[in-house]
NUTORMAR-89702 format. One record per residue: x, z, y of N, C-alpha, C in turn; residue in three letters. Coordinates in steps of 0.1 Angstrom, whole numbers, padded with zeros to 4 digits, always signed. Layout:
BEGIN
XZYXZYXZYALA...
//
This chain:
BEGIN
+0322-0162-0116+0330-0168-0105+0344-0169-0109UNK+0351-0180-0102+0366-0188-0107+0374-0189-0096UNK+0381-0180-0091+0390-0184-0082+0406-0185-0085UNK+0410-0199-0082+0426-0201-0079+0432-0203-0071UNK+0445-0196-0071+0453-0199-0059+0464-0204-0065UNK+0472-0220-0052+0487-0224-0061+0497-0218-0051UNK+0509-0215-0053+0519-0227-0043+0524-0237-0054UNK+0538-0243-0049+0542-0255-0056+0542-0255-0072UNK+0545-0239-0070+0555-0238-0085+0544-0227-0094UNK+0537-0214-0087+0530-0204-0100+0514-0208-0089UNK+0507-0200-0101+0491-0200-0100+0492-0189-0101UNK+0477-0181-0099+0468-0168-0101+0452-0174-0100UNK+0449-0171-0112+0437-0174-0111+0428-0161-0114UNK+0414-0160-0109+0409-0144-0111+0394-0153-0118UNK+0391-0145-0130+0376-0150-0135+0369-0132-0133UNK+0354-0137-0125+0346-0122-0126+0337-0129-0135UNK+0331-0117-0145+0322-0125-0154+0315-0112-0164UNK+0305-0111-0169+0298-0101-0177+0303-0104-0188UNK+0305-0094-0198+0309-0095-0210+0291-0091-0223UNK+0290-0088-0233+0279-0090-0239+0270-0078-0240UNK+0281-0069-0234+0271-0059-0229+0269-0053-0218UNK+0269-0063-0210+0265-0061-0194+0273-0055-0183UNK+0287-0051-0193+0297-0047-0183+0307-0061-0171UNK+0313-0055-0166+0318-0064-0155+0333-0065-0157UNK+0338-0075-0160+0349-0076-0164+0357-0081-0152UNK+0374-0080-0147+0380-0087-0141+0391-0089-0147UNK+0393-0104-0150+0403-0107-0157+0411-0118-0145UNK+0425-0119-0149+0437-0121-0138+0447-0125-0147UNK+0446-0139-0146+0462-0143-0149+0468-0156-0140UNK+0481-0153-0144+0496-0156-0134+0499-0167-0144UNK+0511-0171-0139+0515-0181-0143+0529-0191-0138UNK+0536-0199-0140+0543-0215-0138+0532-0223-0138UNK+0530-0233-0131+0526-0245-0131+0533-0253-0144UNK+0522-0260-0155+0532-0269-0164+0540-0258-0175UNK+0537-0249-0174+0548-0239-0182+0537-0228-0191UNK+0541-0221-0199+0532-0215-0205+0542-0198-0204UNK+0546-0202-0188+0550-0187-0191+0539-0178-0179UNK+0536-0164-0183+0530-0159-0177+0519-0151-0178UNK+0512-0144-0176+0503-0135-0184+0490-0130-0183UNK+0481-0122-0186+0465-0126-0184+0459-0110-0184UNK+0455-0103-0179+0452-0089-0181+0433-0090-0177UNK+0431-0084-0185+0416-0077-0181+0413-0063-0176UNK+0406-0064-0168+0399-0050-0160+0385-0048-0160UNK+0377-0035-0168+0368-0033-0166+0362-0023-0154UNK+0351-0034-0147+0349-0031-0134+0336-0021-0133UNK+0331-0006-0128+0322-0001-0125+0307-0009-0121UNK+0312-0020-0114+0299-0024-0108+0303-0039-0106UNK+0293-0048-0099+0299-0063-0094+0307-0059-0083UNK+0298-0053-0075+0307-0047-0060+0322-0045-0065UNK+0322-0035-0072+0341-0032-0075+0349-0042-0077UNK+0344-0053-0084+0349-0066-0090+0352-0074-0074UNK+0344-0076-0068+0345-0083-0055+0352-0078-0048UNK+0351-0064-0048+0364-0058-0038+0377-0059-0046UNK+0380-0056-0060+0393-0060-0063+0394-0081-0057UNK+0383-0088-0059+0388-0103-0053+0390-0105-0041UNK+0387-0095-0031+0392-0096-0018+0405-0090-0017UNK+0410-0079-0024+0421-0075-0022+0435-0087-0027UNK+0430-0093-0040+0435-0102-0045+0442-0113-0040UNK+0430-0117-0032+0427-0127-0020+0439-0124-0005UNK+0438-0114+0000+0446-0111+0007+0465-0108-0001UNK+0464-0106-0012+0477-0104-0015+0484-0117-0018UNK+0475-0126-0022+0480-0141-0024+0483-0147-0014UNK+0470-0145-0004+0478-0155+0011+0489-0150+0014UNK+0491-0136+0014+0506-0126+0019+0518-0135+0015UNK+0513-0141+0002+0526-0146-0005+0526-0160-0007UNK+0520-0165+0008+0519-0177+0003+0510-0187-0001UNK+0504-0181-0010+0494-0194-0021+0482-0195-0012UNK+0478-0208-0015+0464-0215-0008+0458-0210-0019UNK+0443-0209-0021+0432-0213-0026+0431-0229-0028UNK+0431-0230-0039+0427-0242-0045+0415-0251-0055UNK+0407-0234-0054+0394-0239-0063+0385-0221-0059UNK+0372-0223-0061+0366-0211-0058+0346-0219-0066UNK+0349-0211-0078+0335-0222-0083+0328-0212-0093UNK+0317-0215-0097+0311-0207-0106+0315-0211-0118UNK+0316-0197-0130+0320-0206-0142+0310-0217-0149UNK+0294-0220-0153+0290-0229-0153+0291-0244-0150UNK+0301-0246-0138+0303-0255-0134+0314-0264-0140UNK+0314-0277-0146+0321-0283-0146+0338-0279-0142UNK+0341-0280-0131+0358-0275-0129+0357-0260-0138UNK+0345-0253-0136+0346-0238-0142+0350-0235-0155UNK+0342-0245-0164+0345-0249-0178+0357-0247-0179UNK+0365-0261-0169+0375-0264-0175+0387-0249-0170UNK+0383-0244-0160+0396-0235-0160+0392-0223-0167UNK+0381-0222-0173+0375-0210-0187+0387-0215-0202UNK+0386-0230-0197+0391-0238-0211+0409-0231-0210UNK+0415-0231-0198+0427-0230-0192+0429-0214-0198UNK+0424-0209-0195+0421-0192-0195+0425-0191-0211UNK+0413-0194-0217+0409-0189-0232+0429-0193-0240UNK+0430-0203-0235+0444-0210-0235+0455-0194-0237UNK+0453-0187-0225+0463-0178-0224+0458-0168-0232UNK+0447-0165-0235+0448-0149-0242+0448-0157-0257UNK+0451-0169-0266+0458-0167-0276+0476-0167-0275UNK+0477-0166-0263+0495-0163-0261+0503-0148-0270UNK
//
Protein backbone atom coordinates (compact mmCIF):
# COMPACT_ATOMS: atom_id res chain seq x y z
CA UNK A 1 0.00 0.00 0.00
CA UNK A 2 1.03 3.80 -1.17
CA UNK A 3 -0.19 6.62 0.45
CA UNK A 4 0.49 10.47 -0.21
CA UNK A 5 -0.17 13.42 1.15
CA UNK A 6 0.64 17.21 -0.48
CA UNK A 7 0.19 20.79 0.54
CA UNK A 8 1.53 23.30 -2.05
CA UNK A 9 5.04 23.08 -1.29
CA UNK A 10 6.23 19.39 0.88
CA UNK A 11 4.86 15.70 0.49
CA UNK A 12 4.89 12.60 2.92
CA UNK A 13 4.43 9.72 1.39
CA UNK A 14 4.08 6.23 3.54
CA UNK A 15 4.83 2.73 1.55
CA UNK A 16 3.61 -0.62 3.75
CA UNK A 17 5.14 -3.50 2.07
CA UNK A 18 6.80 -7.11 3.04
CA UNK A 19 10.34 -7.29 2.63
CA UNK A 20 11.90 -10.98 1.51
CA UNK A 21 11.49 -12.43 4.60
CA UNK A 22 8.10 -11.79 5.42
CA UNK A 23 8.67 -9.06 7.73
CA UNK A 24 6.58 -5.73 7.54
CA UNK A 25 8.23 -2.83 6.78
CA UNK A 26 7.08 0.98 7.21
CA UNK A 27 8.92 3.16 5.32
CA UNK A 28 8.18 7.27 5.34
CA UNK A 29 9.55 9.85 3.40
CA UNK A 30 9.21 13.70 3.46
CA UNK A 31 10.06 16.01 1.23
CA UNK A 32 9.88 19.76 -1.14
CA UNK A 33 7.82 19.30 -4.07
CA UNK A 34 10.43 19.62 -7.22
CA UNK A 35 13.36 19.57 -4.73
CA UNK A 36 15.44 16.74 -3.64
CA UNK A 37 15.61 17.90 -0.22
CA UNK A 38 14.18 15.62 2.41
CA UNK A 39 14.44 12.29 3.83
CA UNK A 40 13.24 8.51 3.88
CA UNK A 41 13.34 6.36 7.15
CA UNK A 42 12.26 2.66 7.44
CA UNK A 43 10.49 0.97 10.32
CA UNK A 44 10.20 -2.51 11.05
CA UNK A 45 6.70 -3.37 11.95
CA UNK A 46 5.63 -6.45 14.41
CA UNK A 47 2.63 -7.38 12.50
CA UNK A 48 0.48 -5.69 9.40
CA UNK A 49 -1.90 -4.43 12.17
CA UNK A 50 1.04 -2.31 13.67
CA UNK A 51 1.91 -0.95 10.19
CA UNK A 52 -1.77 0.21 9.71
CA UNK A 53 -1.94 1.69 13.01
CA UNK A 54 1.29 3.60 12.55
CA UNK A 55 -0.82 4.84 8.87
CA UNK A 56 -3.68 5.97 10.75
CA UNK A 57 -1.70 7.79 13.19
CA UNK A 58 0.27 9.25 10.21
CA UNK A 59 -2.91 10.09 8.62
CA UNK A 60 -4.16 12.04 11.36
CA UNK A 61 -0.85 14.02 11.90
CA UNK A 62 -0.88 15.21 8.21
CA UNK A 63 -4.41 16.48 8.09
CA UNK A 64 -3.32 18.27 11.61
CA UNK A 65 -0.95 20.02 9.38
CA UNK A 66 -2.64 20.61 6.63
CA UNK A 67 -1.86 18.12 3.78
CA UNK A 68 -4.74 16.44 1.69
CA UNK A 69 -4.27 12.95 0.61
CA UNK A 70 -3.52 12.90 -2.80
CA UNK A 71 -3.06 9.27 -3.80
CA UNK A 72 -3.89 6.00 -1.70
CA UNK A 73 -3.11 2.81 -4.18
CA UNK A 74 -1.56 -0.51 -4.08
CA UNK A 75 1.96 -0.86 -4.97
CA UNK A 76 1.21 -3.16 -8.10
CA UNK A 77 -0.58 -0.62 -9.60
CA UNK A 78 0.49 1.54 -12.20
CA UNK A 79 0.55 5.16 -10.08
CA UNK A 80 2.22 2.52 -7.39
CA UNK A 81 5.08 1.67 -9.62
CA UNK A 82 5.59 4.99 -10.33
CA UNK A 83 5.74 6.38 -6.74
CA UNK A 84 8.01 2.94 -5.80
CA UNK A 85 10.00 4.55 -8.86
CA UNK A 86 9.93 8.12 -6.70
CA UNK A 87 10.85 6.28 -3.50
CA UNK A 88 13.79 4.03 -4.64
CA UNK A 89 14.90 7.75 -6.04
CA UNK A 90 15.38 8.79 -2.34
CA UNK A 91 17.17 5.96 -0.58
CA UNK A 92 20.13 6.39 -3.15
CA UNK A 93 20.30 10.06 -1.59
Amino acid sequence: MIVRWETDHDYVLVHIHQDMLGDWIFSRAWGQIGTQFGGLKHQLADTLAQAHMWLEDETTIQASRGFRKVLEVADNSPEGQEAMRQLSLLDTI
